[in-house]
N, C-alpha and C positions, 0 to 999 in steps of 0.2 A: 111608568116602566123605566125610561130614562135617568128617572133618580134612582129606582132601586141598584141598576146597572150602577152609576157611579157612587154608591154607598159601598156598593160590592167591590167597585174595583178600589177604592181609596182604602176598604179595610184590607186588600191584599196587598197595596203596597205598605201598609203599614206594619202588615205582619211582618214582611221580607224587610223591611227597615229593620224590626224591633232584633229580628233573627241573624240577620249580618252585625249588626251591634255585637250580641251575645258572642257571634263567633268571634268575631274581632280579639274579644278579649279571653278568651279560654287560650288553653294552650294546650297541645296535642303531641302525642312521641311520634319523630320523626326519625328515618332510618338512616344514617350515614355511613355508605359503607358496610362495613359490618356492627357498626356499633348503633345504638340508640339513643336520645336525649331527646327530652324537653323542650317544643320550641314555639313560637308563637306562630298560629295561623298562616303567617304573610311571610315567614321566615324562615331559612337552613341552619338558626342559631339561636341558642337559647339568651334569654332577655334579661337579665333580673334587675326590677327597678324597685329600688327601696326607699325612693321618695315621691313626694304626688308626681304624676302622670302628668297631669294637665300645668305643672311648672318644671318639667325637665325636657330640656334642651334635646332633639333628635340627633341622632350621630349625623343624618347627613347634613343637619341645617349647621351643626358644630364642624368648622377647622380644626379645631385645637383638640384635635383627637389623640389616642396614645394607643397602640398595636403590641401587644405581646405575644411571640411566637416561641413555644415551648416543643423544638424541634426533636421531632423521632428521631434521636439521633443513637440506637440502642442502647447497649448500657453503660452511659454516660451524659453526661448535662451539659447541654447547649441552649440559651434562652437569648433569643435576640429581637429586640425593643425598637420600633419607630416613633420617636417625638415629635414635637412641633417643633418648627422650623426647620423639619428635615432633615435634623440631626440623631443618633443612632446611639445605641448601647448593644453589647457581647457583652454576656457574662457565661465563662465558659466554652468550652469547641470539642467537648467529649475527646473522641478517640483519635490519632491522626486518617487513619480511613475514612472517618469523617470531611477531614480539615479542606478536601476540594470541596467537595459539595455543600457543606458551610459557605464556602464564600462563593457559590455559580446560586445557591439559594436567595444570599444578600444581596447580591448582583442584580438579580433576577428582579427583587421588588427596587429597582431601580438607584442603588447607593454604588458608592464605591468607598465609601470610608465609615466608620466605627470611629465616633465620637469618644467615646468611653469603653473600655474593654478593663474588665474584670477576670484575672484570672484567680480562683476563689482559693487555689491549694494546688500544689505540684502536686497531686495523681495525673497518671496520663487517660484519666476517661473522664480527666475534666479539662487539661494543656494539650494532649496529645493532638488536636486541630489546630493547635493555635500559632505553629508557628506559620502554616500555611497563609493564617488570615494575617497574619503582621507583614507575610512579604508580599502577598497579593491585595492588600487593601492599603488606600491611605487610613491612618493611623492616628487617633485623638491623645486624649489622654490614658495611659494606661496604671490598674492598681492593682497591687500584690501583696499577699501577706509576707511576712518577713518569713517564711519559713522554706527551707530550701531540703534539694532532694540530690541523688549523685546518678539521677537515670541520667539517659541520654535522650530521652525525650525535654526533660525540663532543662538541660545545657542547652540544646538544638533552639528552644525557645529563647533563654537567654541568650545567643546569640543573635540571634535575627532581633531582636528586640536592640540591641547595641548596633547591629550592621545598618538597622533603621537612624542611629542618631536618635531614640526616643529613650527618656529617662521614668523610672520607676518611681508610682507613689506607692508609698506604704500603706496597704489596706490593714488597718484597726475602728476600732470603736468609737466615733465620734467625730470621723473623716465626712463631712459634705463633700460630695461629689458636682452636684450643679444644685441651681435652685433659680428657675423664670420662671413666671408667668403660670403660674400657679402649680408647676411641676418640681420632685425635688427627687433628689434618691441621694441618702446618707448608709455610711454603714455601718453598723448596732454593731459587731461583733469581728475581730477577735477581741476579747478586754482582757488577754495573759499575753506574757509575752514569752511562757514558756508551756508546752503541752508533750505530755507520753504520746498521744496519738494524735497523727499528721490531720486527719480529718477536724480536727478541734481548730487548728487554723484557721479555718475557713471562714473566706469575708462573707457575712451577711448584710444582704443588701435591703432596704426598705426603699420604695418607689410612690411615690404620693402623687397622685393627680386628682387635683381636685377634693372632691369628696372618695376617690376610691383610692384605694393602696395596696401595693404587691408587695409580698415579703419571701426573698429570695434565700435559700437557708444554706446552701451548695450543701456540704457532706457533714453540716456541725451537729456533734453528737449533744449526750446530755448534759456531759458539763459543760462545753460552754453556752450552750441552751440557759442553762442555770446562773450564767455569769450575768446575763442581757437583763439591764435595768432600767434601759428606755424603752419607749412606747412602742411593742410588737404588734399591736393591733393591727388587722389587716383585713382586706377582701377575697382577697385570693395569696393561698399558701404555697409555696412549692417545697410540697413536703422534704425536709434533710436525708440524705444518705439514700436515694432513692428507695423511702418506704422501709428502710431497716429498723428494726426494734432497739436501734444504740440511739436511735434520731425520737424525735415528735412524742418529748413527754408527754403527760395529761397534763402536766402543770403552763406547757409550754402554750399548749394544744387552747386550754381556758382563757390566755392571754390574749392571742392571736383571736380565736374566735371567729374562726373564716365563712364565710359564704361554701368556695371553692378550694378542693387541693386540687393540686397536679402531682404526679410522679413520673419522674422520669426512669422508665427501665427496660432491662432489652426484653424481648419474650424470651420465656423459659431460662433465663438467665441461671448460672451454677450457684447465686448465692441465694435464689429464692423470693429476690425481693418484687414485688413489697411482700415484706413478714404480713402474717396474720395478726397479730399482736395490732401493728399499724392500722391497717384497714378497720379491725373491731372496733377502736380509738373514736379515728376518723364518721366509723358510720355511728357509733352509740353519740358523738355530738351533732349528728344531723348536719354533714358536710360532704358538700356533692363530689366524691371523686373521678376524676380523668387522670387516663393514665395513658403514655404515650406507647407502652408495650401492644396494647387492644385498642386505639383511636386514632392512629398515627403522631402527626405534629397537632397540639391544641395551642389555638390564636384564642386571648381575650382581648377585645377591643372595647374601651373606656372612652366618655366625653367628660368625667368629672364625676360624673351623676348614676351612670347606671353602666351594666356589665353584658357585656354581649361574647359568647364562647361560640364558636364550630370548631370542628375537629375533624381530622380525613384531611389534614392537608398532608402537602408532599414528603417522603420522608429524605434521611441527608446520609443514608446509608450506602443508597446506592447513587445510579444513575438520575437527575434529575430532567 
């Protein structure tokens, strides 16, 4: 009777072994907020690992991590980047209503300077923060396309950017930004150096760690989409013109080949974006969209190897 008992009890723990396995590895939609996704059993964030399991590195046993926060910042683009060794990327600062809360957010995850700051194109729902963060942060290196506006928003910036004593690099095609330790961010675009429309300016950023790579598009439409003859290939897109049908050819779209887009855009915005047009694109090549209008701010966090997303963070509209 003794051994039937422990036959019985070994096969019940071996059921509950074989069944905690199984869970381990499924993955279940979890609620965030108001939105939905994808996420692993054990997790508030979706996983995607596209190399073996059992030889990639875990985010927590990995330092040498890289943090992408693609801030609710409504309708306008603000994308702010944690590296190794502590150091920082802005690309963007949307609106100036923005531009406090922009830097009490960077503040907040413990910086006080922006290594690299990208401002992609004088509109002010991509500068209009930015003068705020040049005179409230220390200040790295800064890149600009050569192309200039006669608002008062983008003088207000040029000045502060002078009144700091920091000088302007010219963002074009071909411009390396950094490159350690297995991290690089170059910028593929503008390659004209004249455009009818201001949004054609726009620095496009590529961010390489590791094995994964973000590719930053700020507002470039389709010709200069069309112009980019280095390697756009990517893991995560942040789709151009927030989601507008002037952005994310099909041809563009084939190159890239992303895992994940982001859009950045305000709810119920006057221009409608993201177009339908975009999303149809997006969803017929099987790419997972987030968008910051319906998920708030979305963080990817990378070790090289694999892609970790949540979403429902803080937004930089309002109060933080």
């Amino acid at each position: 009777m003794k051994n039937n008992f422990r036959l019985k009890l070994s096969s019940a723990l071996l059921c509950l072994f074989v069944l905690a396995g199984t869970l381990a590895g499924c993955n279940i939609s979890v609620n965030v907020g108001s939105t939905s996704h994808e996420t692993s059993a054990d997790s508030s964030a979706v996983d995607y690992k596209t190399s073996d399991p059992e030889n990639s590195s875990s985010f927590s046993e990995n330092s040498s991590l890289v943090t992408v926060h693609f801030l609710d910042a409504g309708q306008g683009d603000s994308i702010f980047s944690e590296l190794p060794d502590g150091k920082t990327m802005l690309i963007d600062a949307s609106t100036a209503d923005c531009g406090e809360n922009i830097v009490k957010y960077i503040k907040n995850k413990g910086y006080s300077k922006v290594d690299y700051l990208v401002a992609t194109h004088p509109h002010a729902d991509h500068i209009g923060g930015m003068t705020r963060v040049v005179n409230q942060l220390d200040i790295g290196e800064i890149y600009m396309p050569k192309a200039s506006a006669t608002t008062k928003t983008y003088k207000n910036l040029l000045t502060a950017i002078k009144d700091k004593g920091k000088k302007i690099n010219t963002a074009k095609a071909g411009v390396e930004m950094f490159s350690y330790d297995g991290i690089s961010a170059n910028i593929l675009a503008p390659n004209s150096d004249e455009y009818e429309e201001t949004n054609n300016y726009s620095a496009v950023v590529k961010l390489v760690c590791g094995e994964k790579s973000f590719l930053f598009m700020g507002d470039a439409e389709k010709e200069s989409e069309d112009e980019i003859r280095t390697d756009v290939s990517a893991d995560v897109l942040k789709v151009g013109h927030h989601g507008s049908s002037s952005s994310t050819s099909g041809k563009l779209l084939n190159k890239v080949s992303p895992q994940i887009a982001v859009i950045s855009c305000g709810k119920d915005n006057s221009y409608g974006h993201p177009h339908k047009e975009t999303l149809s694109a997006l969803e017929s090549a099987g790419v997972r969209v987030y968008r910051t209008d319906e998920m708030g701010t979305i963080t990817v966090t990378t070790d090289g190897k694999a892609l970790d997303v949540s979403t429902g963070g803080a937004s930089v509209k309002g109060e933080i």
